[in-house]
VONU-867304 format. One record per atom (N, C-alpha, C): residue in one letter; atom name; x, y, z. Coordinates in steps of 0.05 Angstrom, whole numbers. Layout:
N
+---+----+--------+--------+--------+
! r !  a !     px !     py !     pz !
+---+----+--------+--------+--------+
! A ! CA !      X !      Y !      Z !
...
+---+----+--------+--------+--------+
END
This chain:
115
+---+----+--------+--------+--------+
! r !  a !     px !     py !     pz !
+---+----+--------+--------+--------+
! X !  N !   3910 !  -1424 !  -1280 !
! X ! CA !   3931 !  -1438 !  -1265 !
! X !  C !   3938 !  -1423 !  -1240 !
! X !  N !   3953 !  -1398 !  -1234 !
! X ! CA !   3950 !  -1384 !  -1225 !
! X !  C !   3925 !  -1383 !  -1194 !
! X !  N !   3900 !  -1381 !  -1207 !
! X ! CA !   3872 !  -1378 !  -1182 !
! X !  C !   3885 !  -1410 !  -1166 !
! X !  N !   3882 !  -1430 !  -1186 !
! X ! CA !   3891 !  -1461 !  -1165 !
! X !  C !   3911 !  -1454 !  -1153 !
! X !  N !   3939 !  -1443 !  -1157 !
! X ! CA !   3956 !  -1450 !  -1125 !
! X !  C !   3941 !  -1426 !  -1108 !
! X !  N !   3924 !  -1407 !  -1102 !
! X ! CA !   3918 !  -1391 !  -1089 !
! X !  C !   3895 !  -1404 !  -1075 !
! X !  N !   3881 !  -1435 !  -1085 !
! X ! CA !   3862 !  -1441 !  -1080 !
! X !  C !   3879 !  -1460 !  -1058 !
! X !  N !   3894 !  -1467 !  -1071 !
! X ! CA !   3914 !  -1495 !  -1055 !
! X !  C !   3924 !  -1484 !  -1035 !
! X !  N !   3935 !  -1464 !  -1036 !
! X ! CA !   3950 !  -1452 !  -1011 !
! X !  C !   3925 !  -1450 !   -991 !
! X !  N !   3908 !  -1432 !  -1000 !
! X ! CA !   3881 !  -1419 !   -976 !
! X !  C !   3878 !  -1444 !   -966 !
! X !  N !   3867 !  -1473 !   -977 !
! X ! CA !   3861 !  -1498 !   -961 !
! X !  C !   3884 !  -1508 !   -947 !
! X !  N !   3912 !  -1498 !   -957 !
! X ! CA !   3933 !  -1516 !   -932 !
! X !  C !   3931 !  -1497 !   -910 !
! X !  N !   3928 !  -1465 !   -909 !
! X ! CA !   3923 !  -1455 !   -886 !
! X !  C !   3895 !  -1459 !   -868 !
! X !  N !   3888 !  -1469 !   -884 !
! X ! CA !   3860 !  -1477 !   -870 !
! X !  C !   3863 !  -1506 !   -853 !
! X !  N !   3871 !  -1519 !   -860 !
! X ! CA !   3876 !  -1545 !   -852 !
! X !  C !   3898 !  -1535 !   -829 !
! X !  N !   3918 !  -1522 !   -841 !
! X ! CA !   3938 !  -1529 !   -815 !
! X !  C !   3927 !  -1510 !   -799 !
! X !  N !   3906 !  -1490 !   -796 !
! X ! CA !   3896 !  -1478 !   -768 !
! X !  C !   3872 !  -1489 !   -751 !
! X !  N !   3870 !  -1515 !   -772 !
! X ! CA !   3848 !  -1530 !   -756 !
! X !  C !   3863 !  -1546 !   -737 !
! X !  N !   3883 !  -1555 !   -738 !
! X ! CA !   3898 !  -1574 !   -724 !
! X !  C !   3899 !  -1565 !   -699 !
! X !  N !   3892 !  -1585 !   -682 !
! X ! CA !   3900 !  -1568 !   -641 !
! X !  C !   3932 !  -1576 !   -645 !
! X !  N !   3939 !  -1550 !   -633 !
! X ! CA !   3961 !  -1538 !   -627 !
! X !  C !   3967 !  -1560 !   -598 !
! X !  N !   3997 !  -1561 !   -590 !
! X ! CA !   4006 !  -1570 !   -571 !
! X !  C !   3986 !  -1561 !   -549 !
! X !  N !   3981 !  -1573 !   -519 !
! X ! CA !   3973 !  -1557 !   -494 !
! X !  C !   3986 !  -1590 !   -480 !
! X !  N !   4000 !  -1572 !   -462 !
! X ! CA !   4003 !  -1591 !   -437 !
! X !  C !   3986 !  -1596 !   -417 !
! X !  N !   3996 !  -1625 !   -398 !
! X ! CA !   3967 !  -1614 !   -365 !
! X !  C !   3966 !  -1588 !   -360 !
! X !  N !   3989 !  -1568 !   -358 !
! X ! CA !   3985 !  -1546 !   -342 !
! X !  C !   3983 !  -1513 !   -358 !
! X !  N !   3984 !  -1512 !   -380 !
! X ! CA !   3987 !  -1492 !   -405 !
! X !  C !   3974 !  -1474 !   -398 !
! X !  N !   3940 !  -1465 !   -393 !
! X ! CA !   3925 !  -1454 !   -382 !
! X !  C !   3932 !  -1446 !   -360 !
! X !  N !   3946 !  -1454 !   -332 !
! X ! CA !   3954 !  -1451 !   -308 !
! X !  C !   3973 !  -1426 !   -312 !
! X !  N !   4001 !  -1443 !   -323 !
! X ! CA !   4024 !  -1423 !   -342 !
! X !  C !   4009 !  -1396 !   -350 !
! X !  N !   3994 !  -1396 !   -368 !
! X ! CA !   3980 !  -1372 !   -375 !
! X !  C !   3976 !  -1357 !   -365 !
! X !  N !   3963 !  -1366 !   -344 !
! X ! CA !   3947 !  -1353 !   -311 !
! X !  C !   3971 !  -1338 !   -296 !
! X !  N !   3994 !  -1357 !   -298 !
! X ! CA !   4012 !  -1347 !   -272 !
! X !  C !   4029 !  -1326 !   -290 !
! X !  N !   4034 !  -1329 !   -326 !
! X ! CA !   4045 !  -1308 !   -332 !
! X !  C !   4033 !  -1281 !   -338 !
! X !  N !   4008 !  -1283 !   -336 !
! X ! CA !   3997 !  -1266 !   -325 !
! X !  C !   3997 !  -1243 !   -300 !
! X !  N !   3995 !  -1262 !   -286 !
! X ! CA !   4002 !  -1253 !   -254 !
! X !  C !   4026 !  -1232 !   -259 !
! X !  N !   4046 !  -1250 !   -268 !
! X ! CA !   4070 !  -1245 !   -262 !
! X !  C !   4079 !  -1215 !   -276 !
! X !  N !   4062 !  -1212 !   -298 !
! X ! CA !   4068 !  -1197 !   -321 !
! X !  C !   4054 !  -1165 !   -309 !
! X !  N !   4031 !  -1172 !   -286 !
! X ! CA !   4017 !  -1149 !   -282 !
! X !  C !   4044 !  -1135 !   -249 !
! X !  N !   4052 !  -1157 !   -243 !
! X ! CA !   4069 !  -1150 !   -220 !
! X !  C !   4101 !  -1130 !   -229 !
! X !  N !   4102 !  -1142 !   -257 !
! X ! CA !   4125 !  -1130 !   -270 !
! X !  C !   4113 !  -1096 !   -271 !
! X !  N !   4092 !  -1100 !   -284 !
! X ! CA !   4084 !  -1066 !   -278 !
! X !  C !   4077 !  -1064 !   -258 !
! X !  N !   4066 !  -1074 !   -242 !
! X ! CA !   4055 !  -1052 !   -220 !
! X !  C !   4087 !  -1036 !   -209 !
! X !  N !   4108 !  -1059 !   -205 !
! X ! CA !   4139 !  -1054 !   -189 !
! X !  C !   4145 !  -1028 !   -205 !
! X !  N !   4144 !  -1029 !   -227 !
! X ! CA !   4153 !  -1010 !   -259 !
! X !  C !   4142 !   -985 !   -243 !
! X !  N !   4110 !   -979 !   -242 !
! X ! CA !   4092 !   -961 !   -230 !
! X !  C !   4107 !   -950 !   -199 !
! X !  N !   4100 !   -963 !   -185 !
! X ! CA !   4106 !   -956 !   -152 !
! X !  C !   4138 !   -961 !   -146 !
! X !  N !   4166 !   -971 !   -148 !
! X ! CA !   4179 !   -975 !   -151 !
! X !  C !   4209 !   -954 !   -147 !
! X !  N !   4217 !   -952 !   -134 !
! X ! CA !   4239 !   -930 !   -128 !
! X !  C !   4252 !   -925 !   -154 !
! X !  N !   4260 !   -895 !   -155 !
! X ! CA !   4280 !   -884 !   -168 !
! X !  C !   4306 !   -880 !   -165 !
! X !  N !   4322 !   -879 !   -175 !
! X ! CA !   4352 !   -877 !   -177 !
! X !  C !   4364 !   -855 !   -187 !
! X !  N !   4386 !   -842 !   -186 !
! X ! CA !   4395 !   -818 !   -203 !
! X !  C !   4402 !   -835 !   -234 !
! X !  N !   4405 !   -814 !   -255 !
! X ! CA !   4407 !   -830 !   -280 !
! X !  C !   4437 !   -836 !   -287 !
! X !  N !   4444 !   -855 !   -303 !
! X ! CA !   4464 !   -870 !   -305 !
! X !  C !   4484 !   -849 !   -319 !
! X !  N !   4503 !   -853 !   -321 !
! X ! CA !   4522 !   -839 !   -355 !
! X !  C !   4508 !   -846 !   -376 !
! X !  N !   4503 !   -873 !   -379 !
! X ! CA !   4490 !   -883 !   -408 !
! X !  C !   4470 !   -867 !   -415 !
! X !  N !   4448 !   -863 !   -388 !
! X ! CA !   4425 !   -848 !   -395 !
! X !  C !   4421 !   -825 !   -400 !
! X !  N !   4439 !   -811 !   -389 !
! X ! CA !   4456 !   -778 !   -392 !
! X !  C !   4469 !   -775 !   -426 !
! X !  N !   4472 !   -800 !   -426 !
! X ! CA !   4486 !   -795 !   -471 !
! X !  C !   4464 !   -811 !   -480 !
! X !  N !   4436 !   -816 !   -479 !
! X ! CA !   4415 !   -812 !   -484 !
! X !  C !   4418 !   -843 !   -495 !
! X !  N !   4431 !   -866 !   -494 !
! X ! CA !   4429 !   -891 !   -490 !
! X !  C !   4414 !   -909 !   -475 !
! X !  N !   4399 !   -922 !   -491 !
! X ! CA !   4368 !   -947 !   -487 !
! X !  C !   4383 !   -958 !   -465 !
! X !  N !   4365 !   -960 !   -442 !
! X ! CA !   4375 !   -980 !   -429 !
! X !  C !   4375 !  -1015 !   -439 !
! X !  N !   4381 !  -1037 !   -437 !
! X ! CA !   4383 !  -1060 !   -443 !
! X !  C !   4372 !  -1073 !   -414 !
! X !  N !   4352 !  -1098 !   -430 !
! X ! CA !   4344 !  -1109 !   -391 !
! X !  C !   4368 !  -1123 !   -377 !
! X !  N !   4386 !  -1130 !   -387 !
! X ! CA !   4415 !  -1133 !   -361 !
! X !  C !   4416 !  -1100 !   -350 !
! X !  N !   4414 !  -1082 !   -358 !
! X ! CA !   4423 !  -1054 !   -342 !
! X !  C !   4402 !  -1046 !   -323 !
! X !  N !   4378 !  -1054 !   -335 !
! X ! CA !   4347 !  -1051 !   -320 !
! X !  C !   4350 !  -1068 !   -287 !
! X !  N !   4362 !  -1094 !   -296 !
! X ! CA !   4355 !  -1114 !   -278 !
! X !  C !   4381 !  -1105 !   -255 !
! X !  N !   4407 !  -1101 !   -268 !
! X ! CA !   4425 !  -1090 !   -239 !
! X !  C !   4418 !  -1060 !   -228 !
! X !  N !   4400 !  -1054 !   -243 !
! X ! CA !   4391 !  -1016 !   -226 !
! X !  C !   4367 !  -1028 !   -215 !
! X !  N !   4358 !  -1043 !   -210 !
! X ! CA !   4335 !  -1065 !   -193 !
! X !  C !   4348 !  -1073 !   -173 !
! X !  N !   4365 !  -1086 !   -174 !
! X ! CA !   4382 !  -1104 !   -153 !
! X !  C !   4395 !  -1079 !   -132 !
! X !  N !   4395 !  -1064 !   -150 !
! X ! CA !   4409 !  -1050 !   -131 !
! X !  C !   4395 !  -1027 !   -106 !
! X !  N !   4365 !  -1027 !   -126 !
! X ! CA !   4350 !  -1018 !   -102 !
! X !  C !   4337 !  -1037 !    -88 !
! X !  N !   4343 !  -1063 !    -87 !
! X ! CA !   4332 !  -1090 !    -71 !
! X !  C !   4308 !  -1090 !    -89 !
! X !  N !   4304 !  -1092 !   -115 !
! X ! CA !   4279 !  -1096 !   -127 !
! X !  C !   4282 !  -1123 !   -155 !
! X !  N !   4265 !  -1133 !   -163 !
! X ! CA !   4258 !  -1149 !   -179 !
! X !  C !   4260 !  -1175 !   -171 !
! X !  N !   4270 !  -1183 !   -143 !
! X ! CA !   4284 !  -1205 !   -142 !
! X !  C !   4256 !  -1224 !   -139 !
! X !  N !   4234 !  -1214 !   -137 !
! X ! CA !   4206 !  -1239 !   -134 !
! X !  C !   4205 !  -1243 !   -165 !
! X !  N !   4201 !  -1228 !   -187 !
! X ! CA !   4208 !  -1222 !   -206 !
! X !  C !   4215 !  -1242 !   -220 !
! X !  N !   4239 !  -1239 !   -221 !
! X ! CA !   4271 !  -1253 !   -235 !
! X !  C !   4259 !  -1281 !   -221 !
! X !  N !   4250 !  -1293 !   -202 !
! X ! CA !   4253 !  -1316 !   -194 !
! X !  C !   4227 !  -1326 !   -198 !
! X !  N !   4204 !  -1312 !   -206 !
! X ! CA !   4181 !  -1317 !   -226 !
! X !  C !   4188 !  -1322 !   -248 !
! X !  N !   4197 !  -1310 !   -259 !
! X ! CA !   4207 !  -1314 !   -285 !
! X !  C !   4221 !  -1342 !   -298 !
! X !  N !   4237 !  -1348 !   -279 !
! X ! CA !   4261 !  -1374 !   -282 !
! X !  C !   4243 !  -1394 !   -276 !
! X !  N !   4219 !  -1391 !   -248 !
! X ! CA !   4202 !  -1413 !   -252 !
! X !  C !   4182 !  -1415 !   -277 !
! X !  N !   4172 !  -1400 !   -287 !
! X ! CA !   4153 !  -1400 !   -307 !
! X !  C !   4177 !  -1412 !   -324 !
! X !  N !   4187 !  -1406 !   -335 !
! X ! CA !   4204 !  -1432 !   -355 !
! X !  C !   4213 !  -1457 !   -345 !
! X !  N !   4217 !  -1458 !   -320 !
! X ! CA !   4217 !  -1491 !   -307 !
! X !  C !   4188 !  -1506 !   -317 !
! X !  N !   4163 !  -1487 !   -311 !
! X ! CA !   4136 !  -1492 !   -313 !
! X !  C !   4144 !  -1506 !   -339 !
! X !  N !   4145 !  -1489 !   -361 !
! X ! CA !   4144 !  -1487 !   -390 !
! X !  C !   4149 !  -1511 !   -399 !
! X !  N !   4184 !  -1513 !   -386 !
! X ! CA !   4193 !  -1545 !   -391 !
! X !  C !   4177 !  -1569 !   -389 !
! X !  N !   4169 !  -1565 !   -362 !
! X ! CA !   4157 !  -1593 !   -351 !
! X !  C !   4132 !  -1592 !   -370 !
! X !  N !   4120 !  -1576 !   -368 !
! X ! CA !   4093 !  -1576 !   -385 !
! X !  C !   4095 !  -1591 !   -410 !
! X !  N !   4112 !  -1582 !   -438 !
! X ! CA !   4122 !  -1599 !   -457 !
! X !  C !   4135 !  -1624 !   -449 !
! X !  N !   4140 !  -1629 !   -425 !
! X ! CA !   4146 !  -1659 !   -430 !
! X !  C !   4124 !  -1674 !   -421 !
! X !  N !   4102 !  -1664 !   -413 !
! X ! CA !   4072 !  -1676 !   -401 !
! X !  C !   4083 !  -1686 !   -370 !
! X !  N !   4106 !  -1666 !   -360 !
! X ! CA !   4098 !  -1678 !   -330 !
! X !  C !   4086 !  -1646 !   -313 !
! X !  N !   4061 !  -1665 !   -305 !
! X ! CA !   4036 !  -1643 !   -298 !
! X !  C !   4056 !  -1642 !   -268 !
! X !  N !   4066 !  -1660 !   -242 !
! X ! CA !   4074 !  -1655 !   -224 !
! X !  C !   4093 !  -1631 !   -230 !
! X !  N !   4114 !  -1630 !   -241 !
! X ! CA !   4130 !  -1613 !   -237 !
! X !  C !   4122 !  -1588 !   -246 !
! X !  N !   4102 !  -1595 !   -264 !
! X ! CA !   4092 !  -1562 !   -279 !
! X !  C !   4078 !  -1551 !   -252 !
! X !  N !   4067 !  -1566 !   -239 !
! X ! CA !   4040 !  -1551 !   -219 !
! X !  C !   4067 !  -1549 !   -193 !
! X !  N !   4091 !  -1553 !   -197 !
! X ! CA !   4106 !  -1550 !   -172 !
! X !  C !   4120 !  -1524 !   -173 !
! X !  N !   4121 !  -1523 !   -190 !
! X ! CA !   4144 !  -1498 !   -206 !
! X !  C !   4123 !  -1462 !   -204 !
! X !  N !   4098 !  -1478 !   -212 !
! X ! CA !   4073 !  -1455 !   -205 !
! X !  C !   4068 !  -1451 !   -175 !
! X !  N !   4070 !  -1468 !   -163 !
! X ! CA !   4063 !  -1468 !   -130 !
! X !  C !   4090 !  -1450 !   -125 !
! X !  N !   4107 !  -1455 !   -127 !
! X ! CA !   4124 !  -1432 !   -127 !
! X !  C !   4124 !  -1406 !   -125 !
! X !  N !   4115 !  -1406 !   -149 !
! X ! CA !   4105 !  -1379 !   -161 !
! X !  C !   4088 !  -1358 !   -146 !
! X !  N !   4069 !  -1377 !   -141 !
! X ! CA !   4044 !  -1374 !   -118 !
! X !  C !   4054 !  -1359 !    -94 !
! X !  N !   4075 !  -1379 !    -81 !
! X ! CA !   4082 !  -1371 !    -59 !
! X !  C !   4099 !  -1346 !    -58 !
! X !  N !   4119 !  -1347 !    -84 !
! X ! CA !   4131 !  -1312 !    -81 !
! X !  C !   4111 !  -1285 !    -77 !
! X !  N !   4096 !  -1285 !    -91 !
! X ! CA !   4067 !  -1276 !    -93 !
! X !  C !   4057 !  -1269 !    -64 !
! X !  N !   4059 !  -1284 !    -49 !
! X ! CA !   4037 !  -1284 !    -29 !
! X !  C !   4041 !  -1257 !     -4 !
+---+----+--------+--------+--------+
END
């Protein structure tokens, strides 16, 4: 009794990983540009000005990315960034609703911070 649900289970995982998964017109694109976006996050991380360290960091406290993102702002940094970011989830949106225009508008964007 026992070996059957172990048999039953292994075939429902089998079945449900055969199934295609959602992809929108632009999913692959998305991919591409969070990509991009994800290698730009480090390179800025890498080459990127320093700051003296905080209090928080001085009592040996994690920074949180709200604390990351205003010690950015404040050296005039992340802002291509942050505005990649906000588009890649505009992308995201449009993509799940199958409108390819707005997904490929939201990336052209993207593109252009980039450039």
């Amino acid at each position: 009794m026992h070996d059957h649900r172990i048999w039953i289970a292994s075939a429902a995982a089998l079945l449900l990983s055969s199934l295609p998964s959602f992809a929108g017109p632009c999913t692959q694109a998305i991919d591409a540009a969070q990509a991009r976006v994800d290698a730009r996050i480090e390179a800025d991380a890498r080459l990127g000005r320093t700051a003296p360290e905080s209090t928080g960091a001085l009592l040996h406290h994690q920074p949180t990315p709200g604390s990351i993102a205003q010690a950015e702002q404040k050296l005039g940094e992340g802002r291509h960034v942050e505005a990649a970011l906000s588009l890649l989830s505009e992308a995201r949106k449009a993509d799940k609703a199958n409108n390819a225009a707005g997904c490929h508008e939201a990336l052209d964007k993207i593109n252009a911070l980039f450039r």
